[in-house]
PDB file with SEQRES, HELIX, SHEET and CRYST1 records, atoms N, CA, C and O in Angstrom:
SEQRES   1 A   73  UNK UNK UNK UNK UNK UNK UNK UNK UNK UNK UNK UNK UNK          
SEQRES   2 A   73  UNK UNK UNK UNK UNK UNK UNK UNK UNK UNK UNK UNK UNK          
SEQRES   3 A   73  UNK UNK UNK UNK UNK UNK UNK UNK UNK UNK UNK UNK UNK          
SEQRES   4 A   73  UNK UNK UNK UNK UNK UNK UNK UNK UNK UNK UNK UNK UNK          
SEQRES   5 A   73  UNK UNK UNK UNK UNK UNK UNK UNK UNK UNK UNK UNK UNK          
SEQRES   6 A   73  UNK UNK UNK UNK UNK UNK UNK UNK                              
HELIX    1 AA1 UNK A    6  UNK A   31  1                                  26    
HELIX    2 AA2 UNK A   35  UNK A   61  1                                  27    
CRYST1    1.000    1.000    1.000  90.00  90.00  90.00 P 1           1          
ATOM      1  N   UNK A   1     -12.442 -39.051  18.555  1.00  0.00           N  
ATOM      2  CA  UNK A   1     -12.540 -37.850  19.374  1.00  0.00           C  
ATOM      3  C   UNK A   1     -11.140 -37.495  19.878  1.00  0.00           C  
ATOM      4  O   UNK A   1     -10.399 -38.466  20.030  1.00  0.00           O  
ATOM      5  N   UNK A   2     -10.608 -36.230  20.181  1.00  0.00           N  
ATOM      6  CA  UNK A   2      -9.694 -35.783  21.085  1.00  0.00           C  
ATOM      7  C   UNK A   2      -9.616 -35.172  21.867  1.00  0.00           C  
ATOM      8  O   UNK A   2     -10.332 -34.241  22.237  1.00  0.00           O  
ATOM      9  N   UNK A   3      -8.492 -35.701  22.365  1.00  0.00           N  
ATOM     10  CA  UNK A   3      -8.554 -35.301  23.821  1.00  0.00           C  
ATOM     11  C   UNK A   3      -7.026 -34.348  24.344  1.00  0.00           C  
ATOM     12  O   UNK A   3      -5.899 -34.689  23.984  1.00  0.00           O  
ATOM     13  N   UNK A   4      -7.267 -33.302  25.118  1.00  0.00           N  
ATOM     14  CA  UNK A   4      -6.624 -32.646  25.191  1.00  0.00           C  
ATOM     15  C   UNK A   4      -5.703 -32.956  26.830  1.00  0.00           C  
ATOM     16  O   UNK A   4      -6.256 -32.596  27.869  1.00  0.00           O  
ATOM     17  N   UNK A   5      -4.853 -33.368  26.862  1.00  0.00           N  
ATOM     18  CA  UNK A   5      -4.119 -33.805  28.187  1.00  0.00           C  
ATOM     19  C   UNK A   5      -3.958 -32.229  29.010  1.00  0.00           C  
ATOM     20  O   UNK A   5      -3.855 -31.196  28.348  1.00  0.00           O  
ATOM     21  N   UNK A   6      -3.954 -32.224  30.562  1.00  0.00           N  
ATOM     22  CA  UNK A   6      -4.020 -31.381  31.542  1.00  0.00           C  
ATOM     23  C   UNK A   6      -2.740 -30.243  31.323  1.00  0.00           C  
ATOM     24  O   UNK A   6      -2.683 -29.023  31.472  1.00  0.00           O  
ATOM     25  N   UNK A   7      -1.904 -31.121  30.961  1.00  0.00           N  
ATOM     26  CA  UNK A   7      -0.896 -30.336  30.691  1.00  0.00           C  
ATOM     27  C   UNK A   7      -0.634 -29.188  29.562  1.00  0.00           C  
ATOM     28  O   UNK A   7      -0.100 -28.080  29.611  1.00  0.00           O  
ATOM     29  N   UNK A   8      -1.181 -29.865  28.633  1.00  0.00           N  
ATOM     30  CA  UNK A   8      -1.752 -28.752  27.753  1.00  0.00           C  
ATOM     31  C   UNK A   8      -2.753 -27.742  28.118  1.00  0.00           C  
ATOM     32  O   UNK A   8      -2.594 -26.580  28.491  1.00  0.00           O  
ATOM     33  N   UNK A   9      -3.555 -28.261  27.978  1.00  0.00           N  
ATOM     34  CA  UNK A   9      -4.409 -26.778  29.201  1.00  0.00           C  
ATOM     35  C   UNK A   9      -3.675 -26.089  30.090  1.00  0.00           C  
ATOM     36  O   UNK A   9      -3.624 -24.860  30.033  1.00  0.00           O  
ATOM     37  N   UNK A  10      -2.912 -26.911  31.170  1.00  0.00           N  
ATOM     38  CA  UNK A  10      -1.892 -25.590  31.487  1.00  0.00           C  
ATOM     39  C   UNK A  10      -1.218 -24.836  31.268  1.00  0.00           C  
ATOM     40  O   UNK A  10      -1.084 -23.730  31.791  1.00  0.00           O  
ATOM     41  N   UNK A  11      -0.528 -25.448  30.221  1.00  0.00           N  
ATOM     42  CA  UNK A  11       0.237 -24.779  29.457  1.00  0.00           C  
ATOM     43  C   UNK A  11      -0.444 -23.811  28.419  1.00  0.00           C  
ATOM     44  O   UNK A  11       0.290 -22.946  27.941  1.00  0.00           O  
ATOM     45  N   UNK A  12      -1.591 -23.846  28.064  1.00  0.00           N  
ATOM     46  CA  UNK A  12      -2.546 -22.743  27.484  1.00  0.00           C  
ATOM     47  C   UNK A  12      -2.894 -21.728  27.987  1.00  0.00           C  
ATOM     48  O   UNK A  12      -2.831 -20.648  27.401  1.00  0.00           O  
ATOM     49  N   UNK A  13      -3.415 -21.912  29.410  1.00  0.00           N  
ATOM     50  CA  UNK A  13      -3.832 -21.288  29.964  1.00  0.00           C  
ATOM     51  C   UNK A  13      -2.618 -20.328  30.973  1.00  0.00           C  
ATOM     52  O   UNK A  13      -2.969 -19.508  31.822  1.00  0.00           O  
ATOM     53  N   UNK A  14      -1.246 -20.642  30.661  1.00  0.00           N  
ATOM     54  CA  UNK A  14      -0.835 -19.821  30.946  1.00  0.00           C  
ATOM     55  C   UNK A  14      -0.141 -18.659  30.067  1.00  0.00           C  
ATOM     56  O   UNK A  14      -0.078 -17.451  30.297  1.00  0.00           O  
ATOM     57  N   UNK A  15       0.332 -19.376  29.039  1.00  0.00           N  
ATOM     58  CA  UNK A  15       0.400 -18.742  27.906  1.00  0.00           C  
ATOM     59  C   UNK A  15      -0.569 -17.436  27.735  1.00  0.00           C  
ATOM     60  O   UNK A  15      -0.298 -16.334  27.258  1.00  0.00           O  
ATOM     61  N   UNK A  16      -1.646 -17.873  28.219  1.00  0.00           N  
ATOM     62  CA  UNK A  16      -3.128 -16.795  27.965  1.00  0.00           C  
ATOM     63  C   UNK A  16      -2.714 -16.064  29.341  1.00  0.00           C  
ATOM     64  O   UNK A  16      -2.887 -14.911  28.946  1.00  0.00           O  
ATOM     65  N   UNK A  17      -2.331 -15.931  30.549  1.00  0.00           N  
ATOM     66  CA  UNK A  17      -2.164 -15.108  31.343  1.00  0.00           C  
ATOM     67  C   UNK A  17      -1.208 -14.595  31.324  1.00  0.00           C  
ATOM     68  O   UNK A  17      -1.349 -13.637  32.085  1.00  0.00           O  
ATOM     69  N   UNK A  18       0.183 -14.584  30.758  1.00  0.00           N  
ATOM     70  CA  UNK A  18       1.182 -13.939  30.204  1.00  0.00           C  
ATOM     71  C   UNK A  18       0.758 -12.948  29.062  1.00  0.00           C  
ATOM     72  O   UNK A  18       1.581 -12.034  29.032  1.00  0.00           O  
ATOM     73  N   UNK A  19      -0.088 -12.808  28.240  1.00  0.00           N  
ATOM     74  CA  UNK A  19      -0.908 -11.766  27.463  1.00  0.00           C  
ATOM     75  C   UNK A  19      -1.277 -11.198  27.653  1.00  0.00           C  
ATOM     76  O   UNK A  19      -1.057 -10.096  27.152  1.00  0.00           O  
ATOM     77  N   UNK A  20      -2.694 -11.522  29.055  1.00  0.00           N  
ATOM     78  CA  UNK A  20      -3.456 -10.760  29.359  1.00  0.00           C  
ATOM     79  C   UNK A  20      -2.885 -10.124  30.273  1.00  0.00           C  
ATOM     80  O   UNK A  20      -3.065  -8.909  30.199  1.00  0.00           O  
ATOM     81  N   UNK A  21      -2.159 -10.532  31.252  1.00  0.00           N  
ATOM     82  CA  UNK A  21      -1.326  -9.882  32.173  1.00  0.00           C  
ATOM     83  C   UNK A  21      -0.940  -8.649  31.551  1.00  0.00           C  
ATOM     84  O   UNK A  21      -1.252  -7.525  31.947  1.00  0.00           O  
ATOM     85  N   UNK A  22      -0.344  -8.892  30.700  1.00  0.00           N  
ATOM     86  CA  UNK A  22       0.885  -7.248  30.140  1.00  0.00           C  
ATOM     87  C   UNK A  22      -0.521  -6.262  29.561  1.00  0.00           C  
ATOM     88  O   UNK A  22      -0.675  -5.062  29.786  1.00  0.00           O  
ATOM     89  N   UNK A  23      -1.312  -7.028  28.885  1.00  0.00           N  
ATOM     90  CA  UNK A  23      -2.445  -6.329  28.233  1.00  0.00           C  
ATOM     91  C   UNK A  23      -3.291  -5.495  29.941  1.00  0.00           C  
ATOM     92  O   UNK A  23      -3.074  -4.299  30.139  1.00  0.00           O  
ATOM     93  N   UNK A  24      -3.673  -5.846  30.385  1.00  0.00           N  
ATOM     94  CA  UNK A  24      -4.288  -5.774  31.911  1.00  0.00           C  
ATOM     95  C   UNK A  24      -3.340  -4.320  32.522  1.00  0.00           C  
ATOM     96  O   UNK A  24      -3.954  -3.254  32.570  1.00  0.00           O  
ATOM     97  N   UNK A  25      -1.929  -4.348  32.948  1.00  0.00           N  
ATOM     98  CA  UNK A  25      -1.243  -3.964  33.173  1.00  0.00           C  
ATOM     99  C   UNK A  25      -0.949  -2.918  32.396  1.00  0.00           C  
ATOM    100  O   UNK A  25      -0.527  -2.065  33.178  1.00  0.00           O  
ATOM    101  N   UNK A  26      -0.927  -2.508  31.361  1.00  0.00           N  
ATOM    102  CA  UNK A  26      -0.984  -1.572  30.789  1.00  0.00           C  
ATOM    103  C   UNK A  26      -1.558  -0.549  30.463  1.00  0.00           C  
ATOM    104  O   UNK A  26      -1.264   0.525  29.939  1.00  0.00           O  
ATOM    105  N   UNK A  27      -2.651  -1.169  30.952  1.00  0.00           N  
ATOM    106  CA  UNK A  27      -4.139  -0.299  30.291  1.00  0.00           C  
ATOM    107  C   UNK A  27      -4.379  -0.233  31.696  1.00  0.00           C  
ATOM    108  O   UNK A  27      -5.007   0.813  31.859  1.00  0.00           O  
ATOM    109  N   UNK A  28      -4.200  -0.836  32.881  1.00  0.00           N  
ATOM    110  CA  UNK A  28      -4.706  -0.297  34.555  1.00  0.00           C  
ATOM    111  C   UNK A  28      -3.195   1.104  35.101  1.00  0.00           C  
ATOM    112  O   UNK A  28      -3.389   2.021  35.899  1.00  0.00           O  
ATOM    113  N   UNK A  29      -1.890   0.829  34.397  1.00  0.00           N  
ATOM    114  CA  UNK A  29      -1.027   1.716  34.266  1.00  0.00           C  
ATOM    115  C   UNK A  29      -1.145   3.313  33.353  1.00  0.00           C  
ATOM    116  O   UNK A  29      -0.446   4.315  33.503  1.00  0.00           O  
ATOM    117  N   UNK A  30      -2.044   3.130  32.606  1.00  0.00           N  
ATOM    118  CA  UNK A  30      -2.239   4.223  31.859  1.00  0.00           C  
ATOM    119  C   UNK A  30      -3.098   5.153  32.555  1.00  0.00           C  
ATOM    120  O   UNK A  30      -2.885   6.359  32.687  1.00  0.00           O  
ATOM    121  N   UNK A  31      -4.361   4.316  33.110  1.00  0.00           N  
ATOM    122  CA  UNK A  31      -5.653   5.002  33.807  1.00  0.00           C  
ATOM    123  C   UNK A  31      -5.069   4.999  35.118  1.00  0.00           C  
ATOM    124  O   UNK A  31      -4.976   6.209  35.328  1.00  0.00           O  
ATOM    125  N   UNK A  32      -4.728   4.564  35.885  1.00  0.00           N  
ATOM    126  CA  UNK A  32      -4.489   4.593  37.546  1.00  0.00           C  
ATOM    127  C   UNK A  32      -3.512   5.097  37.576  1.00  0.00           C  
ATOM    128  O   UNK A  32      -3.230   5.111  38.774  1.00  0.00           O  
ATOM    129  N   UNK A  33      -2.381   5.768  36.801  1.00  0.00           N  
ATOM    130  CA  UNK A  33      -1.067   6.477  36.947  1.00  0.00           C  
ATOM    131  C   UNK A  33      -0.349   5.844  38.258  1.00  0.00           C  
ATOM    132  O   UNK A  33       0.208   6.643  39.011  1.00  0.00           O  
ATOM    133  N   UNK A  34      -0.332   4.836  38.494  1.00  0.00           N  
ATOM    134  CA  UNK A  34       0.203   3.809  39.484  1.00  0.00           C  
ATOM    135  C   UNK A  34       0.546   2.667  39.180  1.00  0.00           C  
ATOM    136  O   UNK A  34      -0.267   1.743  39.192  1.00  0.00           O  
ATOM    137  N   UNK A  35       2.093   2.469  38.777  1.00  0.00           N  
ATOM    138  CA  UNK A  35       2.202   1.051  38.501  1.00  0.00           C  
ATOM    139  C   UNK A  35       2.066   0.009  39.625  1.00  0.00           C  
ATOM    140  O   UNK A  35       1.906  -1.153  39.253  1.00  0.00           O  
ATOM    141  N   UNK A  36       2.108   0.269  41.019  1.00  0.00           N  
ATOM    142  CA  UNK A  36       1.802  -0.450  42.079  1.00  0.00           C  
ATOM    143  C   UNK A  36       0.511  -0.667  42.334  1.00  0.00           C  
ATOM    144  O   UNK A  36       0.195  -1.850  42.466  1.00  0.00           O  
ATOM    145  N   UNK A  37      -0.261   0.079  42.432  1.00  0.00           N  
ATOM    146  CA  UNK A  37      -1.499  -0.443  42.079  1.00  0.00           C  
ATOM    147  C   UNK A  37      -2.172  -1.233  40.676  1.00  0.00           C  
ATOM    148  O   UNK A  37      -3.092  -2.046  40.767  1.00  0.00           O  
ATOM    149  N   UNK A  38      -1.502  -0.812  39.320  1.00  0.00           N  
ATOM    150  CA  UNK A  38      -1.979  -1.449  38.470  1.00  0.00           C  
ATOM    151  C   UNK A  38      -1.544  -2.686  38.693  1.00  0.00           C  
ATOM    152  O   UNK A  38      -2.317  -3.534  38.245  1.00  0.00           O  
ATOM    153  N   UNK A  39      -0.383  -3.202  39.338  1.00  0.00           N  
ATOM    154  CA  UNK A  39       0.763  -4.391  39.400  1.00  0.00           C  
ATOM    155  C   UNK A  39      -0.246  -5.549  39.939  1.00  0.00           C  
ATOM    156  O   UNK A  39      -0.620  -6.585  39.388  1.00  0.00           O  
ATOM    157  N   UNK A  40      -0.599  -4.914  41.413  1.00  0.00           N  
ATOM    158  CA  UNK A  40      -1.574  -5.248  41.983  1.00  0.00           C  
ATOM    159  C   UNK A  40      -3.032  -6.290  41.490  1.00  0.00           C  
ATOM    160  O   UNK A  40      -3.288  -7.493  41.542  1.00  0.00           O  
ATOM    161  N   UNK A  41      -3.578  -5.343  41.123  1.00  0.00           N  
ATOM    162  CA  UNK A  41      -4.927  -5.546  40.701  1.00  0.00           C  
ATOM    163  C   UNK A  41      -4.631  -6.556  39.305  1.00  0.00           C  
ATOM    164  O   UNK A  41      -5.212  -7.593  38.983  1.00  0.00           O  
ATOM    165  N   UNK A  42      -3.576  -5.879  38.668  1.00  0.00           N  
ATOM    166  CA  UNK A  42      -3.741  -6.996  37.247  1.00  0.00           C  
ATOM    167  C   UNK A  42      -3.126  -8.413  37.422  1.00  0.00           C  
ATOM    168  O   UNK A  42      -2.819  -8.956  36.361  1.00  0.00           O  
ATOM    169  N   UNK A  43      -2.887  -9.121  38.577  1.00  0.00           N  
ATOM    170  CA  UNK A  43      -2.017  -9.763  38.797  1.00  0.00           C  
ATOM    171  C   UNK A  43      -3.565 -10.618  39.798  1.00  0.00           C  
ATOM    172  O   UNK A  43      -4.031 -11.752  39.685  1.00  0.00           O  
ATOM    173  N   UNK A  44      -3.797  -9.949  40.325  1.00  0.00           N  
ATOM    174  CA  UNK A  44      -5.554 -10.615  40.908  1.00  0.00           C  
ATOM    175  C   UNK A  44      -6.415 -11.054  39.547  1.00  0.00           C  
ATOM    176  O   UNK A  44      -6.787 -12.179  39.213  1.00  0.00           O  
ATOM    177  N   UNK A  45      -6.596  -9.789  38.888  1.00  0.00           N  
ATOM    178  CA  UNK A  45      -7.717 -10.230  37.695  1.00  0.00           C  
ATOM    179  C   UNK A  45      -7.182 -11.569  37.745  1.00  0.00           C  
ATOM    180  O   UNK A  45      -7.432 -12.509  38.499  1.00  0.00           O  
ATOM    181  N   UNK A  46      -6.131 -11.402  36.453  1.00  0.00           N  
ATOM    182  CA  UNK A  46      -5.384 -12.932  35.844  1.00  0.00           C  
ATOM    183  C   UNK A  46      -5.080 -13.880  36.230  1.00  0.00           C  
ATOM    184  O   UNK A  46      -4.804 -14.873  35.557  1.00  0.00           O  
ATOM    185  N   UNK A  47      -5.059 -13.745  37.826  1.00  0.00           N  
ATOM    186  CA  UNK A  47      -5.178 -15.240  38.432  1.00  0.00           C  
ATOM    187  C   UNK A  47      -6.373 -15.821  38.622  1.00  0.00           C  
ATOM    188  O   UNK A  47      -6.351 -17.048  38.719  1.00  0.00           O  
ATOM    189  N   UNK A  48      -7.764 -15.093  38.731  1.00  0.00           N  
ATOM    190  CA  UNK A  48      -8.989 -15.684  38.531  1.00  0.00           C  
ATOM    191  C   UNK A  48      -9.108 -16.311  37.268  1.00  0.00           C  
ATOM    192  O   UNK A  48      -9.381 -17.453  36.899  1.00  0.00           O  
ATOM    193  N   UNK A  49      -8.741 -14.922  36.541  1.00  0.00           N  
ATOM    194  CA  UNK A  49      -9.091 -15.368  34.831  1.00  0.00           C  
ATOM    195  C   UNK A  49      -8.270 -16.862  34.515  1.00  0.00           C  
ATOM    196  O   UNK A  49      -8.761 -17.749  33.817  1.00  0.00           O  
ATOM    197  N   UNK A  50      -7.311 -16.922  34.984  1.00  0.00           N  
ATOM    198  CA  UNK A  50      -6.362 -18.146  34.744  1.00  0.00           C  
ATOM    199  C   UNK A  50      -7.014 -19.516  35.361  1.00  0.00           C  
ATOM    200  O   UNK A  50      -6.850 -20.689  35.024  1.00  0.00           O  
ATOM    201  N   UNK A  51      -7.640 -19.059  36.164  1.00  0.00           N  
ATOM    202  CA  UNK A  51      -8.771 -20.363  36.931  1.00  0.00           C  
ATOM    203  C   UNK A  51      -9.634 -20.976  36.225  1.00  0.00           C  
ATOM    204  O   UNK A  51      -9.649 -22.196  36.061  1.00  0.00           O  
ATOM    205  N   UNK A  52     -10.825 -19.770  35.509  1.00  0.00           N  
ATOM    206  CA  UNK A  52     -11.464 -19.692  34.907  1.00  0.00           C  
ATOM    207  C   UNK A  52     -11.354 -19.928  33.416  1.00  0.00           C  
ATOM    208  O   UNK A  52     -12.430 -19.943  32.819  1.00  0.00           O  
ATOM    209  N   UNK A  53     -10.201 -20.126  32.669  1.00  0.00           N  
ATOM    210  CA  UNK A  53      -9.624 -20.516  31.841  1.00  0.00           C  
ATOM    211  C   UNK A  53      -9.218 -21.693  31.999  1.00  0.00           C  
ATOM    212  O   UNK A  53      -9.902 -22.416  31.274  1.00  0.00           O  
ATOM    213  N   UNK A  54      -8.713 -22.088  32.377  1.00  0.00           N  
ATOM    214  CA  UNK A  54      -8.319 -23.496  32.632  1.00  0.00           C  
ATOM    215  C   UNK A  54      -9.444 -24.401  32.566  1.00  0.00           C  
ATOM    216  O   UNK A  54      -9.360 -25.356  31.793  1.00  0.00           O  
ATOM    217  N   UNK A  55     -10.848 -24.184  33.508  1.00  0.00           N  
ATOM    218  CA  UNK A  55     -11.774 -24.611  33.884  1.00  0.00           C  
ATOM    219  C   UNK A  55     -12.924 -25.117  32.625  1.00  0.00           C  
ATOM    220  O   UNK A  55     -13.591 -26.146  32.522  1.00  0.00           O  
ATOM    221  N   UNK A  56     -12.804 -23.819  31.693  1.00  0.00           N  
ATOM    222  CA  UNK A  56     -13.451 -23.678  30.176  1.00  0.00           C  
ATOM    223  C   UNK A  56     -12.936 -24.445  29.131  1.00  0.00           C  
ATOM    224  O   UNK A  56     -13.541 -24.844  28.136  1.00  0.00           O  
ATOM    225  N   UNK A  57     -11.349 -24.678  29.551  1.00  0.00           N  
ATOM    226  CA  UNK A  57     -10.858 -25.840  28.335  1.00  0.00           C  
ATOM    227  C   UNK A  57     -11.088 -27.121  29.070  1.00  0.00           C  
ATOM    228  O   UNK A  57     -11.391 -27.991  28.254  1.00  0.00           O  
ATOM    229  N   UNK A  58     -11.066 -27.525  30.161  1.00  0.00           N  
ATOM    230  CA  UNK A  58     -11.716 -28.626  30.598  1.00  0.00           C  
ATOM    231  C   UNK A  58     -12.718 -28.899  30.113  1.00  0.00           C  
ATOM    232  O   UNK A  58     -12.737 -29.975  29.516  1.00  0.00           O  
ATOM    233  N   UNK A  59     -13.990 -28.074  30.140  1.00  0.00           N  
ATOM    234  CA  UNK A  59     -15.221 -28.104  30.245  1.00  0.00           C  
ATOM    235  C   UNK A  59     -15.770 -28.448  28.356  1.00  0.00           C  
ATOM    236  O   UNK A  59     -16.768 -29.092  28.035  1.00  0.00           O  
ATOM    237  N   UNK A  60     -14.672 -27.732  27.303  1.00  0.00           N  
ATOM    238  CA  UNK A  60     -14.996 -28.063  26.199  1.00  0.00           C  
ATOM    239  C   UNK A  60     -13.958 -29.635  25.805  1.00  0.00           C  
ATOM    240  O   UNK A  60     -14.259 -30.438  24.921  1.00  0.00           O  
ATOM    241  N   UNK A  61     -13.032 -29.719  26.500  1.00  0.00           N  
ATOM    242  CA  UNK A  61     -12.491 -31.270  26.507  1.00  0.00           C  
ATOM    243  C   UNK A  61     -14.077 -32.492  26.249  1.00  0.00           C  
ATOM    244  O   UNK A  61     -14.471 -33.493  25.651  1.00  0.00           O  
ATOM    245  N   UNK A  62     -14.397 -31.597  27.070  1.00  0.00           N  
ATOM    246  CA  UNK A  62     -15.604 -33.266  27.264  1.00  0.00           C  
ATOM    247  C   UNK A  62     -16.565 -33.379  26.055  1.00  0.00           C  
ATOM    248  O   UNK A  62     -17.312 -34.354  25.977  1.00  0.00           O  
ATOM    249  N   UNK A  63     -16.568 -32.331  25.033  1.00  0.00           N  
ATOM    250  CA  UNK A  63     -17.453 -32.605  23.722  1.00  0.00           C  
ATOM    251  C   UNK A  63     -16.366 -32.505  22.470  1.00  0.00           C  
ATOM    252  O   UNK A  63     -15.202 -32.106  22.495  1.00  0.00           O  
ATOM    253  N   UNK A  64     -17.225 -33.047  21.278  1.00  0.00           N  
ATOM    254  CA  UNK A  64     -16.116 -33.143  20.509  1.00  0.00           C  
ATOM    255  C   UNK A  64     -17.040 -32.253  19.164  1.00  0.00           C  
ATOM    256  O   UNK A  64     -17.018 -32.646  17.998  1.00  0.00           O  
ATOM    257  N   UNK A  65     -17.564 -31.412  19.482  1.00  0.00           N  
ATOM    258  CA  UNK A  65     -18.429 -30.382  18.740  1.00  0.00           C  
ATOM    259  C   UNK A  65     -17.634 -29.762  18.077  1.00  0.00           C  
ATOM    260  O   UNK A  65     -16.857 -29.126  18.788  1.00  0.00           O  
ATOM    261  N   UNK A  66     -17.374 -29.592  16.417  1.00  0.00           N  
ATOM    262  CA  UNK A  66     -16.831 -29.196  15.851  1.00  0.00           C  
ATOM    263  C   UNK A  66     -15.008 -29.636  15.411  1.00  0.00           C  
ATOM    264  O   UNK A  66     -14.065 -29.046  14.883  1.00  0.00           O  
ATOM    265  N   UNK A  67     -15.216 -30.757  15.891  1.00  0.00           N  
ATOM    266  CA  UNK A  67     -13.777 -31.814  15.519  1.00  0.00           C  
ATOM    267  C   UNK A  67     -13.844 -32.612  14.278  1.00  0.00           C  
ATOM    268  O   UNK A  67     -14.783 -32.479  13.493  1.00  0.00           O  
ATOM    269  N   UNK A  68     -13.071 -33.270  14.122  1.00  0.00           N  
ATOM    270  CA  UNK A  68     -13.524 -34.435  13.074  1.00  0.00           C  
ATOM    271  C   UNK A  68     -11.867 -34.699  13.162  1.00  0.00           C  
ATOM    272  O   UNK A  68     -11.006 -33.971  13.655  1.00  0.00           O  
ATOM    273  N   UNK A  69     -11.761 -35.745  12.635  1.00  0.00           N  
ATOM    274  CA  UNK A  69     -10.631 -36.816  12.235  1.00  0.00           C  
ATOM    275  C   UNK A  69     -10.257 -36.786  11.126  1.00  0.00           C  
ATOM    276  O   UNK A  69     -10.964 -36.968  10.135  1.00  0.00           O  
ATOM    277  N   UNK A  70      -9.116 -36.556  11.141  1.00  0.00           N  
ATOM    278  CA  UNK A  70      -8.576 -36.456   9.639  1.00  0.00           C  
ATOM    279  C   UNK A  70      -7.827 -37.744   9.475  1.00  0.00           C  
ATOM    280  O   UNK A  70      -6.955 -38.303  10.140  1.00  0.00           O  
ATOM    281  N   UNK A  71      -8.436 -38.013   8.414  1.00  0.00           N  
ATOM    282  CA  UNK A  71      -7.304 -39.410   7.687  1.00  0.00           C  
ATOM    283  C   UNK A  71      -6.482 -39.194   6.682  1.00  0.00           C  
ATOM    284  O   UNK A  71      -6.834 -38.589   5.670  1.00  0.00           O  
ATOM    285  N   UNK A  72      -5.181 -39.719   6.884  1.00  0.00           N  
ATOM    286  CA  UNK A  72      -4.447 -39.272   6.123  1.00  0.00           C  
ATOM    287  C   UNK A  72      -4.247 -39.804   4.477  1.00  0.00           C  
ATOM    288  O   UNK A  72      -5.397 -39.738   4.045  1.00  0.00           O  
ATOM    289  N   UNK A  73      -3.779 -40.065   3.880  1.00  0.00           N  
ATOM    290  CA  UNK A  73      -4.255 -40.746   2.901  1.00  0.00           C  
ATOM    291  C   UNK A  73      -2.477 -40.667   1.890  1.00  0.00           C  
ATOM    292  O   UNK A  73      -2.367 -41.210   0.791  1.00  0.00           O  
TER     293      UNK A  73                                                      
END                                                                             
């Protein structure tokens, strides 16, 4: 089985809020014609989402559904 160390997940999961961030931000900048408000709000989403992400690669850490071991040969 493997196992994915914390640090990696953090490091995933921020990686993933650096994306969604600009993605978020762009698209709340287009519709709200306010980059202070889009700044705002997309910067809230993605810190939940970043919680909530983190939380989901934990949560699939603990099964090994769809893994397997490769031997090398």
């Amino acid at each position: 089985m493997f196992h994915e160390h914390h640090f990696r997940s953090v490091l995933k999961s921020f990686t993933w809020l650096v994306v969604g961030f600009s993605v978020t931000f762009t698209i709340l900048v287009l519709i709200a014609r306010d980059w202070k408000v889009a700044l705002l709000e997309a910067l809230l989403i993605q810190a939940i989402k970043f919680v909530f992400f983190y939380l989901h690669e934990r949560l699939w850490n603990r099964t090994n559904f769809g893994q397997q071991i490769k031997i090398k040969k």
